[in-house]
N, C-alpha and C positions, 0 to 999 in steps of 0.2 A: 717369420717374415710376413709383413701384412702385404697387401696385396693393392697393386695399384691400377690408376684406371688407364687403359687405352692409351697411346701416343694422338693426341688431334682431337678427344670428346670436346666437344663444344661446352662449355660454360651452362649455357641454357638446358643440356640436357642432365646435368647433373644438379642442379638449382630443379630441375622440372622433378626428380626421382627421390632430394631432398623432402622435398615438400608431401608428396606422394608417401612415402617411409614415415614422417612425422606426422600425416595425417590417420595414417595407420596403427601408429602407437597410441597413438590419443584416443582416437576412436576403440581401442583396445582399454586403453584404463578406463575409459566410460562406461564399454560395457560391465567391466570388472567390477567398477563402483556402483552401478544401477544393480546389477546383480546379487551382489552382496548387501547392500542393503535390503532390496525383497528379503535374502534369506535372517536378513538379520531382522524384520521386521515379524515374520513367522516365527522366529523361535521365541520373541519376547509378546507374541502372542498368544503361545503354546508353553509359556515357562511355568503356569499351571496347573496342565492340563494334566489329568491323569494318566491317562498314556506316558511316560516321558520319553518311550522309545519313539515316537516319533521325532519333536525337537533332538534327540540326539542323533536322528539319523541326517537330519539337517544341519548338523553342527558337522556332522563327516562330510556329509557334500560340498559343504562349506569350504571344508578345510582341501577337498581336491580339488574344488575349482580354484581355490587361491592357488594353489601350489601346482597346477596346467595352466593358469594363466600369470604364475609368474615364470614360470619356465621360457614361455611364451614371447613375456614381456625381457626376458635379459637376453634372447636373442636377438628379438627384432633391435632392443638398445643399443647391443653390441654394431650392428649394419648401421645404426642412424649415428651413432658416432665415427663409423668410418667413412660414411657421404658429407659427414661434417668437416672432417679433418682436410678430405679430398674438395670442396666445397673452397673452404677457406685459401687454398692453396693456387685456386684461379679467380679467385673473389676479394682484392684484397676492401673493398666496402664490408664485406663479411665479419671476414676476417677483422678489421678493427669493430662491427658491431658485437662482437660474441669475445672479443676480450672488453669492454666496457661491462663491470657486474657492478652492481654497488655489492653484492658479498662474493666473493672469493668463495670461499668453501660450499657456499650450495647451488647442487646442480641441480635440476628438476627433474633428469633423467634418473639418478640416484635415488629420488624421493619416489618415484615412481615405480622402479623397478627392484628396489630393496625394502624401503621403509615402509610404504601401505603394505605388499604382498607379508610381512615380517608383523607387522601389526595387526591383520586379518589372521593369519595364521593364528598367530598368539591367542586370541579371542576366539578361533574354533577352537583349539587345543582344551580352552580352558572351557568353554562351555559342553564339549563332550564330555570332559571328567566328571564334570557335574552333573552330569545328565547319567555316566554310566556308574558312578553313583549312588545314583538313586535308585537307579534300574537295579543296582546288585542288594541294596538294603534290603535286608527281610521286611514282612511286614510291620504293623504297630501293633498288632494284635486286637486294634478295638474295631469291632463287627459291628 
């Protein structure tokens, strides 16, 4: 059973905690994506470098901070869809702007909190194997 708000919250204060919670998600996949990029910009600066344990130690940090900050992100998602629902329910302006989509099926909280963190993942996943890879090959033998 979800959970409802207060018998009397004013309108303004749940429009005020909205925006607050959205501005927090947002500000969260930004940092997600400014982050990730640096680290994605060091490992295809270091792709070949001799060390390779380094780049792969960045392709693991990589891959925990996508995977704490989507943890992160499908919490906080879960809360701003329930300020939305509650939103909507003393908002009926809202309430008919957020059924007006031109698409149906895409949500941005969806794209946000499954499909980049799923995509970043996938891309550290894949750039550690390669990296630990290379790290387990024997030499080449030429001195």
């Amino acid at each position: 059973q979800r959970a409802q708000l207060p018998a009397g919250t004013p309108p303004a204060e749940v429009r005020e905690l909205l925006n607050h919670v959205d501005t927090i998600f947002h500000t969260r996949i930004n940092f997600l994506l400014a982050t990730e990029a640096l680290l994605f910009a060091g490992v295809a600066r270091l792709f070949d470098y001799e060390d390779v344990g380094v780049p792969f130690a960045i392709c693991l940090g990589g891959l925990l901070l996508t995977l704490i900050m989507a943890l992160s992100l499908l919490n906080l998602s879960k809360k701003l869809g329930w300020l939305q629902d509650q939103y909507r329910a003393v908002s009926k302006l809202y309430d008919v702007y957020t059924d007006v989509r031109q698409f149906r099926t895409l949500n941005t909280r969806v794209l946000y909190t499954w499909v980049v963190p799923f995509v970043l993942a996938t891309f550290w996943v894949c750039g550690a194997c390669y990296f630990f890879q290379q790290l387990t090959q024997p030499p080449s033998g030429n001195f």
